[in-house]
Structure formats: structure tokens, C-alpha cells
C-alpha positions as CSV (number, residue, x, y, z in Angstrom):
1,X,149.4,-58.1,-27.6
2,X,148.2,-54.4,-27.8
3,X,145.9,-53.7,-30.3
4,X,144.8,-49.8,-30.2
5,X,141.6,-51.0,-32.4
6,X,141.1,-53.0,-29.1
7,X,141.5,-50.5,-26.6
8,X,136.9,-48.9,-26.8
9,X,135.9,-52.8,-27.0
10,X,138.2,-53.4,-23.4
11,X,137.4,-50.2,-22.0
12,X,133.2,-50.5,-23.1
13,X,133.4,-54.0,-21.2
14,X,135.5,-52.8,-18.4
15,X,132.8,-49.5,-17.7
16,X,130.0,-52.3,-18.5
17,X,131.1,-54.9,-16.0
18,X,131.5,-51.6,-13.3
19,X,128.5,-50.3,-14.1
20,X,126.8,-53.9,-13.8
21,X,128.2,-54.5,-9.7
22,X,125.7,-53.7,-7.7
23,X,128.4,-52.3,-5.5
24,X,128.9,-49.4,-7.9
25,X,124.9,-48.7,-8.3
26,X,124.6,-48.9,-4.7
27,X,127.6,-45.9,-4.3
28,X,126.5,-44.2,-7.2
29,X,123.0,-43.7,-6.1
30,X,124.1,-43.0,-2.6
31,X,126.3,-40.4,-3.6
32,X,123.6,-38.7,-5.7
33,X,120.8,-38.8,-2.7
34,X,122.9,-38.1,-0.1
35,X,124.0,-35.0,-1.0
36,X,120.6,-33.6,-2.3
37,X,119.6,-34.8,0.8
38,X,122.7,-32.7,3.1
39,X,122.3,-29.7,1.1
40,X,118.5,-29.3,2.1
41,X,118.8,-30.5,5.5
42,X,122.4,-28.0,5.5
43,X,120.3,-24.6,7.1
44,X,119.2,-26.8,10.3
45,X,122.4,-26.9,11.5
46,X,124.4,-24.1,13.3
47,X,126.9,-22.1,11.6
48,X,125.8,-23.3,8.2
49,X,123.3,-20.4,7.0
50,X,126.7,-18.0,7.5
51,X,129.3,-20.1,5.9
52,X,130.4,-19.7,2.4
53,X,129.1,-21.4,-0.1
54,X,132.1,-23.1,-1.1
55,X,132.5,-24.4,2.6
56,X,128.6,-25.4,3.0
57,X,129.7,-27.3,-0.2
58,X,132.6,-29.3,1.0
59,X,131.2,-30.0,4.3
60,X,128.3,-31.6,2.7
61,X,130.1,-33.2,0.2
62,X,132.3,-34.6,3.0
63,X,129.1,-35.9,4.7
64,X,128.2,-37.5,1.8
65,X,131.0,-39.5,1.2
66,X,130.3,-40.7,5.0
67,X,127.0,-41.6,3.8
68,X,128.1,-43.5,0.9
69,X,131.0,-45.8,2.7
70,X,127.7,-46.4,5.5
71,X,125.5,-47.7,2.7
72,X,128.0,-49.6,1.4
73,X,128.5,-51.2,4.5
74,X,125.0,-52.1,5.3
75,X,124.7,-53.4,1.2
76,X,127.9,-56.1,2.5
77,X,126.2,-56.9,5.6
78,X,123.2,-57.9,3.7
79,X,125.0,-59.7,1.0
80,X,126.9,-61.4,3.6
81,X,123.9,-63.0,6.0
82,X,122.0,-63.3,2.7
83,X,125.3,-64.9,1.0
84,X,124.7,-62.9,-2.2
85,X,126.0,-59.7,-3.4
86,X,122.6,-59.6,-5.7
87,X,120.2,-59.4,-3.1
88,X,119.0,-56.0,-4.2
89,X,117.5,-57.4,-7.4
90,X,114.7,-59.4,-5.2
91,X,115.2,-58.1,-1.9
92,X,112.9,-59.2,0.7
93,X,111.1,-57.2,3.6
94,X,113.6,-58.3,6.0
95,X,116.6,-57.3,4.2
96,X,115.5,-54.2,3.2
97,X,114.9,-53.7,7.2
98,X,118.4,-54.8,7.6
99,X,119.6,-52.4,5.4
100,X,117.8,-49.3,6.5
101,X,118.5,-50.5,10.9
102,X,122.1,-50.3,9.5
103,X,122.2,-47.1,8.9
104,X,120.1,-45.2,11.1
105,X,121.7,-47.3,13.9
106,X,125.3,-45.7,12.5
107,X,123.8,-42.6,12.0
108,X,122.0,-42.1,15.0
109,X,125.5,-43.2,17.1
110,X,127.0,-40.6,15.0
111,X,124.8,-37.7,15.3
112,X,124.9,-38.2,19.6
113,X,128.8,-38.6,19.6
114,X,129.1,-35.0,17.2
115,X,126.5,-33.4,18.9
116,X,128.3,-33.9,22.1
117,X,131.9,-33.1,20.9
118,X,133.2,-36.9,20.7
119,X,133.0,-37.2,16.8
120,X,135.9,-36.0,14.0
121,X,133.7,-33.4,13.5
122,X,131.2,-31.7,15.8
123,X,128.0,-30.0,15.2
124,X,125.1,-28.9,16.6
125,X,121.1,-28.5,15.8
126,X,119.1,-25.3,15.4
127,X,116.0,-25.4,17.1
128,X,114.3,-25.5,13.9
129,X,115.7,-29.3,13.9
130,X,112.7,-31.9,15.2
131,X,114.7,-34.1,17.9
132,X,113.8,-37.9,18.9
133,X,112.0,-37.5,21.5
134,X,114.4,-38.6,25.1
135,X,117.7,-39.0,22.5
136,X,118.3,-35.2,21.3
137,X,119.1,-36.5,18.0
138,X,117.9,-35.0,14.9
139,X,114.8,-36.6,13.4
140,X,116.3,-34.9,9.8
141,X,119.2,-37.1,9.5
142,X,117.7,-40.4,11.1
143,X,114.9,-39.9,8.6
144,X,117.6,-39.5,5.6
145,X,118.4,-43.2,6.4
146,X,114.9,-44.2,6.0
147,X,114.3,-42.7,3.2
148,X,117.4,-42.5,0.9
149,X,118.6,-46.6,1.5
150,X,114.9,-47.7,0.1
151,X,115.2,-44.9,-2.9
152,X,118.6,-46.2,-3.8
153,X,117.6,-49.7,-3.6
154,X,114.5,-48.8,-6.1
155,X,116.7,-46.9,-8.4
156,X,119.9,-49.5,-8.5
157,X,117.1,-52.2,-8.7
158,X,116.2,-50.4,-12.2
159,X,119.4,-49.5,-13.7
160,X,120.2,-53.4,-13.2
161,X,117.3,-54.7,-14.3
162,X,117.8,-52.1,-17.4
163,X,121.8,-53.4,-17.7
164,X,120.6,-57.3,-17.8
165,X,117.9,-56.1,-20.1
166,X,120.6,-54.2,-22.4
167,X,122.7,-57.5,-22.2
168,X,120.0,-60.0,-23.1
169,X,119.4,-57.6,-26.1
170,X,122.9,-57.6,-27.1
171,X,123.3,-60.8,-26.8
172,X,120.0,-61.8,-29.3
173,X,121.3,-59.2,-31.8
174,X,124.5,-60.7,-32.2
């Protein structure tokens, strides 16, 4: 039965249990790094220092919703060979590795398909843009997925460590 005094205590458990998945911090942070991360690296690519702002905007926020379905899919890979969607909490070396070869493996098969015309979307790289040496991919973006998968990792890693923290309190206090 419907009981509007009801309707913050289902909703506060149903934003709690979202906010507890691992899949949702993973996204969340993702989200929040990755486009930081495509704004700033935005002026090394052609075109992009003339666009409008509102176009530099969408393009990078269309990026980095690309990079936010990539790092979800390396999270499942990992939770799938490791058999545990909770991995994150205690990662080890190797699937943090995992993770990260993941996504600069993606990435770096995207960047040579766009550069070369064969992607949804093409671009190309000023020569401000450090390349690979022998591969002509930018070092910018294969860097991004260095960087940004450990950062996420360290910052999901808190927020569920603070959630099961805000749990156990609740919990006592009752």
C-alpha cells in the first residue's frame, strides 16, 4: 500500500543502494575526470581552438560519455575474471593493470581508426600533440587512460569505504 509518509525513506534507500554500486561510483567519477581531462587536452586537436564554445562543449562531453561506457567496461571485465563486482575495494596490482590495458588498448584502437578517417567521428592532432613514437597516436589521450582509471579507482575506493562507514554508523545508532 502507498504511504506518502513512506515515499523519502524508499527514495533515501533507493539513492543509498545507487550510490553504494560500485558501478555508479565507477561512472560517476569517470564522468567527472574525463571531461576535466577533454577540455584541457580540447586545444591539441584541429579545429577546436576556432569552434564555439558551446560546440567544444558538446564534443567533449560526447567524448566523455565514450570514456565513461570504456571504463565501465574494463570495471566488468575485471569483476568478471576476478568474479566480484567489489574488486575496487582491495584491488590488486594486477587488476588495476587490467583495468588501465583496457582502456588504453580501446583508446589507442580508437585514436588510429579517427585519426585515419575510419571512426564515427574523425579528428586529427596539432603538432603541439606528443605522438607514440612508430604509432602517430597521441601520447595525451593514451596517457588520460593511465592516469584517470587509477584516480577513479582511488576516489570510488573512498566514497565506498565512506558509504560502508556511514552504514556501520547507522546501523550502531539505531
Amino acid at each position: 500500500m502507498f504511504r506518502p509518509e513512506r515515499v523519502g525513506t524508499r527514495l533515501g534507500r533507493a539513492v543509498g543502494a545507487l550510490s553504494d554500486a560500485s558501478e555508479f561510483n565507477v561512472v560517476a567519477f569517470a564522468l567527472l575526470l574525463n571531461f576535466a581531462w577533454e577540455i584541457l587536452q580540447a586545444p591539441l586537436f584541429v579545429g577546436m581552438a576556432e569552434m564555439p564554445h558551446a560546440q567544444v562543449t558538446k564534443a567533449c562531453l560526447q567524448a566523455t560519455v565514450g570514456d565513461a561506457v570504456i571504463m565501465l567496461l574494463a570495471y566488468g571485465v575485471v569483476a568478471v575474471v576476478v568474479h566480484s563486482r567489489s574488486w575496487i575495494l582491495a584491488s590488486k596490482g594486477w587488476q588495476l593493470s587490467l583495468f588501465v590495458a583496457i582502456g588504453v588498448s580501446i583508446t589507442a584502437v580508437i585514436e588510429w581508426l579517427a585519426t585515419r578517417g575510419y571512426w564515427t567521428a574523425s579528428w586529427n592532432y596539432l603538432p603541439t600533440m606528443p605522438l607514440v613514437p612508430g604509432t602517430d597516436i597521441g601520447l595525451v589521450p593514451l596517457l588520460q587512460w593511465i592516469v584517470l582509471p587509477l584516480l577513479t579507482v582511488w576516489f570510488a575506493r573512498r566514497q565506498l569505504a565512506h558509504c560502508a562507514q556511514a552504514a556501520n554508523w547507522a546501523e550502531t545508532a539505531s
